[in-house]
Backbone as a ProteinNet text record, in pm:
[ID]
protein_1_A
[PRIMARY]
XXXXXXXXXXXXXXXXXXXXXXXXXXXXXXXXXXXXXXXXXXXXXXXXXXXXXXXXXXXXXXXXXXXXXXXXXXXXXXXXXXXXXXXXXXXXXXXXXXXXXXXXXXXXXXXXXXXXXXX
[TERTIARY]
13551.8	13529.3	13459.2	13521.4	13449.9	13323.2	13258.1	13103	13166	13263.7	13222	13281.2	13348.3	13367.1	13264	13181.6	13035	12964	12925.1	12872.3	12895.5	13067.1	13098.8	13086.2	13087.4	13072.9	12900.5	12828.4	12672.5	12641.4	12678.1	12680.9	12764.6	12837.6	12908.2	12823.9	12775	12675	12566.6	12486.7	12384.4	12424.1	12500.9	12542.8	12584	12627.7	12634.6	12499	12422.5	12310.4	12204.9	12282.8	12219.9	12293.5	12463.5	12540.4	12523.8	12473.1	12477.9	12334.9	12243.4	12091.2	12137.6	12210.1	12256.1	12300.3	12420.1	12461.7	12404.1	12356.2	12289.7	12130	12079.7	11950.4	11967.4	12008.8	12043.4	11925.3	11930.3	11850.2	11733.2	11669.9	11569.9	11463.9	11365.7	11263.3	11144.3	11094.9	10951.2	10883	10729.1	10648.6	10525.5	10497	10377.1	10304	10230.1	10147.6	10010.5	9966.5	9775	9754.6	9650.8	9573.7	9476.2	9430.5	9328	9298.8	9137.6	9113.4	9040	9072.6	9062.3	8939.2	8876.2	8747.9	8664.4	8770	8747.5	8775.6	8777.2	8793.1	8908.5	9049.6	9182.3	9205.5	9311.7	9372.8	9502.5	9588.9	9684.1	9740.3	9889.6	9969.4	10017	10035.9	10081.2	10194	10322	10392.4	10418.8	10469.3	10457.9	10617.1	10685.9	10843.9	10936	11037.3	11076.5	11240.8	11334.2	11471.3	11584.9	11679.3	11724.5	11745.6	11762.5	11811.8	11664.9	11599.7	11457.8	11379.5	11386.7	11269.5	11150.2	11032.8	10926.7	10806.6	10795.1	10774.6	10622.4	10620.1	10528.3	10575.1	10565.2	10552.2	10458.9	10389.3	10230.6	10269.1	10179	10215.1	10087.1	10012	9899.6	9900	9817.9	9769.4	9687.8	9595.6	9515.9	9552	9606.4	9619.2	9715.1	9764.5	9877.4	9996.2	10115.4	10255.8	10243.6	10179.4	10189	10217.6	10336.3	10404.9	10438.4	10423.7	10431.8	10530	10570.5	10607.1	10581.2	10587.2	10506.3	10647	10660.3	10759.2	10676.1	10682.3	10619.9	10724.8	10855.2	10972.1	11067.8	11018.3	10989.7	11126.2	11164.3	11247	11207.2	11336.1	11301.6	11164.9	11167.2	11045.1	11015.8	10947.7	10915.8	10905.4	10982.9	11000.6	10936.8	10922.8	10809	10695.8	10584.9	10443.3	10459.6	10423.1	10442.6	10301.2	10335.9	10173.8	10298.3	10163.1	10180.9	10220.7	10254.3	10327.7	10188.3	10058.8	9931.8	9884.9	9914	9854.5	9934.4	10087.3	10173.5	10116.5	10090.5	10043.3	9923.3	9861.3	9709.6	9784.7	9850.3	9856.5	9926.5	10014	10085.2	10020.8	9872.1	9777.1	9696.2	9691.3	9613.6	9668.6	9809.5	9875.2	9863.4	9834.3	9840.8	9681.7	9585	9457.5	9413.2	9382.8	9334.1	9205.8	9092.6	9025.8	8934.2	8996.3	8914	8878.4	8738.6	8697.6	8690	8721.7	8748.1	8876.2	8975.7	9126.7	9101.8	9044.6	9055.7	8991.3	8872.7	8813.1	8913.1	8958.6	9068.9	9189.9	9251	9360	9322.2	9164	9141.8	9148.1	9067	9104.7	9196.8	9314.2	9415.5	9489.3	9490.2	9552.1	9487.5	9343.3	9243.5	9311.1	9385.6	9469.5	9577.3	9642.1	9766.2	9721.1	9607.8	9609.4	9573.9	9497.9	9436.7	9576.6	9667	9786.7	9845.6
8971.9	8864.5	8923.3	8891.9	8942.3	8853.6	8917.2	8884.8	8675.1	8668.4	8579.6	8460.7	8523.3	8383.1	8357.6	8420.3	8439.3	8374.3	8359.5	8311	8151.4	8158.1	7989.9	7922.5	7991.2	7929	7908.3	7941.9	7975.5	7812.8	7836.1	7692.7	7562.5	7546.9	7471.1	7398.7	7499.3	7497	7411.3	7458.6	7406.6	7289.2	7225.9	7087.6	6994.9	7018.3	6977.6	6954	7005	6974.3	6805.7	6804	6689.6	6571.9	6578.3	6478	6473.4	6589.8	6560.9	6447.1	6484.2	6385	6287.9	6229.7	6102.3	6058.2	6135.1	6037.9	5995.1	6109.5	6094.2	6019.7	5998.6	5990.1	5884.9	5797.9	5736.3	5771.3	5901	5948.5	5981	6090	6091.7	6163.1	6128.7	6146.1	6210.5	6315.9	6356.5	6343.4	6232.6	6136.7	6224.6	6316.7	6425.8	6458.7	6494.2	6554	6542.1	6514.7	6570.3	6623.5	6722	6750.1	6697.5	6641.3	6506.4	6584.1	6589.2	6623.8	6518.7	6540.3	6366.4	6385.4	6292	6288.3	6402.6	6443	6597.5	6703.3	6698.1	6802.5	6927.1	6861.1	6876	6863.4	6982.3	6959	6905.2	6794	6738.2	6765.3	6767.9	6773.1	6644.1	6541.8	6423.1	6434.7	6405.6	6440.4	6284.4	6229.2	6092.6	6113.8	6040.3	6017.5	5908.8	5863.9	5784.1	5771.4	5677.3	5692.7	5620.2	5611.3	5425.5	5387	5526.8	5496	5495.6	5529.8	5504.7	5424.7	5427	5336.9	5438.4	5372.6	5441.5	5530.8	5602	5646.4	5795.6	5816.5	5964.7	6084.4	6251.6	6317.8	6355.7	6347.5	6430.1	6550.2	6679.6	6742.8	6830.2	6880	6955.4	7055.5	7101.9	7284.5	7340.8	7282	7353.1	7390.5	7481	7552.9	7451.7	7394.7	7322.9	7267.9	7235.1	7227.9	7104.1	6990.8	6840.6	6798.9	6670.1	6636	6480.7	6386	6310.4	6237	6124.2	6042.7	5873.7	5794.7	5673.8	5623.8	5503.6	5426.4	5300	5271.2	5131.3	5020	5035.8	4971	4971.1	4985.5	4958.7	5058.2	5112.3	5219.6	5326.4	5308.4	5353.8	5333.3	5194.3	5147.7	5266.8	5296.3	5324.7	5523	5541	5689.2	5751.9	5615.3	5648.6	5560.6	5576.8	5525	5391.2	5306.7	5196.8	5170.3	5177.3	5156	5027.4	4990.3	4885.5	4938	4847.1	4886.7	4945.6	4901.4	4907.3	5029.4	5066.6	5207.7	5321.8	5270.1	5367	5416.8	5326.9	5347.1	5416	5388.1	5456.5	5597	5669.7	5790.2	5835.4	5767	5778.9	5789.6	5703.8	5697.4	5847.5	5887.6	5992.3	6093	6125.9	6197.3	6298.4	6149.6	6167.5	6176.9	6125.6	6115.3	6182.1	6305.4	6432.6	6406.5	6351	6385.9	6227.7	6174.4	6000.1	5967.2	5993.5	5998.8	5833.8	5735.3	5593.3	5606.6	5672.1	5684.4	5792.7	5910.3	6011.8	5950.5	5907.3	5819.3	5677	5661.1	5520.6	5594.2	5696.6	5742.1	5814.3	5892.7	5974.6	5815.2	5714.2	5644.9	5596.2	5574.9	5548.2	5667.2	5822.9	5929.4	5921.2	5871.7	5871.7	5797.7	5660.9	5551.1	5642.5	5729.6	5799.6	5934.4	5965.4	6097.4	6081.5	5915.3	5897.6	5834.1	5800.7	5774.6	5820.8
13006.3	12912.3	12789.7	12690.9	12536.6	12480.6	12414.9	12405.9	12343.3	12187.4	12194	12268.7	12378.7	12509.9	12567.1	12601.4	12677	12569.2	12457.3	12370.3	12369.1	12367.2	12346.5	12483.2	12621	12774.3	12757.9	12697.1	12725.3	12588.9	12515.8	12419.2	12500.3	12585.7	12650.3	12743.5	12791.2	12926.6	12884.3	12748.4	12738.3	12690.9	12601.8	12562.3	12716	12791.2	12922.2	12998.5	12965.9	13024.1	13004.6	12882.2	12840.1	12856.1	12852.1	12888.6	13039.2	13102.9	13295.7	13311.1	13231.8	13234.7	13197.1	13140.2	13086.6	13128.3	13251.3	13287.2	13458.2	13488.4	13627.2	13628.1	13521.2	13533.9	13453.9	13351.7	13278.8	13166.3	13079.5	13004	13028.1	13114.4	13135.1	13077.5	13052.7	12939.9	13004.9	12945.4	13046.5	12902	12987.7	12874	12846.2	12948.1	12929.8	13081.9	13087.8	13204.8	13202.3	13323.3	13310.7	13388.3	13441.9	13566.4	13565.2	13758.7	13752.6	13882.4	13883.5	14015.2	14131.1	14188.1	14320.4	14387.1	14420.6	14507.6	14564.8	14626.5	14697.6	14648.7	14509.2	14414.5	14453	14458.6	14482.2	14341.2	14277.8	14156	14206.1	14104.8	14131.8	13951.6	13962.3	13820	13850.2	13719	13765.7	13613	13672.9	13530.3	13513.8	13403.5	13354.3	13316.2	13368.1	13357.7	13336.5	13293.5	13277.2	13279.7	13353.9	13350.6	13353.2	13297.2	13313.2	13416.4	13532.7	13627.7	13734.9	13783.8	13798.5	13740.7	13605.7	13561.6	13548.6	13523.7	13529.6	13685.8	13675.2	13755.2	13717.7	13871.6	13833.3	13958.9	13913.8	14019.2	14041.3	14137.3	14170.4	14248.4	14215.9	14266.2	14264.5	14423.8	14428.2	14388	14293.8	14232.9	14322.6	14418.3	14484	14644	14667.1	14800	14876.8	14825.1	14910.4	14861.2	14916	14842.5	14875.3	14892.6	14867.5	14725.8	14766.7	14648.1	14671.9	14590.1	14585.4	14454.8	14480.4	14362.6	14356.9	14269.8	14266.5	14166.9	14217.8	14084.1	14038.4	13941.9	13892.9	13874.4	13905.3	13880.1	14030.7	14171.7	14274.2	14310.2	14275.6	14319	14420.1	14518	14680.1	14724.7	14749.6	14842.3	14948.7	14994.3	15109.8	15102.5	15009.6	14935.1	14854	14746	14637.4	14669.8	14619.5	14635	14536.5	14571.8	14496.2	14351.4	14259.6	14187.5	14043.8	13986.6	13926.4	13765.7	13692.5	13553.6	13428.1	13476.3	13415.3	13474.1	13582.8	13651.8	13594.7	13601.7	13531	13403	13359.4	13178.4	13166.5	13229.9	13234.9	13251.8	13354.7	13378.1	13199.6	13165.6	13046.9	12912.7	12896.8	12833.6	12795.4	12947.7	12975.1	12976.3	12961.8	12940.7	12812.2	12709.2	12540.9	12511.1	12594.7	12522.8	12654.3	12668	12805.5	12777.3	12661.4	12670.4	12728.2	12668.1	12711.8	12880.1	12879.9	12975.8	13107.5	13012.6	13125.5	13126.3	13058.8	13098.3	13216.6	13211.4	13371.9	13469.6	13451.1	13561.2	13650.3	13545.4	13591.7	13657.6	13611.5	13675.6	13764.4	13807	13923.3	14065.8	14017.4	14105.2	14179.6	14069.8	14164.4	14198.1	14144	14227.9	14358	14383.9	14552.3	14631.8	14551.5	14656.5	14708	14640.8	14650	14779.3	14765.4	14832.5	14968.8	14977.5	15105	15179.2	15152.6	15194.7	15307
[MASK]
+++++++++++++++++++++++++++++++++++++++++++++++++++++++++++++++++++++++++++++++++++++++++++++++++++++++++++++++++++++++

């Protein structure tokens, strides 16, 4: 294969990437991230997400010495799969996403990551 077929398959590829999110995820958007550390001083990554096909949602995922992973929907998607939290809890993590430093936004979202971890 000559360099510029490899060139035009490698531009193909990447434009596909975005029509495959669109259509599997119904556009899915990553809203930002925080690290929040929980009661027991566990780091957790909580990414803030959003999808037409999900809805709103979060992935939690532990930084400290363990591969625990979690996810939460606020738009009640896969009961029983995802952690259920409310459309105001969602936001808070989403809040805190954008403002890392506002300290009643980490305090408010360490609380409800504690509902999530004692689970």
């Amino acid at each position: 294969m000559n360099p510029s077929d490899v060139v035009m398959l490698y531009k193909l590829a990447k434009g596909s990437e975005a029509i495959w999110n669109e259509l599997w995820h119904g556009g899915k958007e990553d809203l930002g991230e925080a690290n929040i550390q929980d009661s027991s001083s566990c780091l957790w990554e909580v990414k803030v997400r959003k999808t037409g096909y999900r809805g709103r949602y979060l992935k939690i995922k532990s930084k400290t010495g363990s591969s625990r992973k979690m996810r939460a929907s606020a738009d009640n998607y896969k009961p029983g799969e995802y952690l259920s939290i409310t459309p105001d809890e969602w936001e808070v993590f989403y809040l805190l996403a954008h403002n890392g430093n506002d300290i009643k936004l980490y305090t408010c979202a360490k609380s409800i990551l504690d509902r999530f971890v004692r689970k």
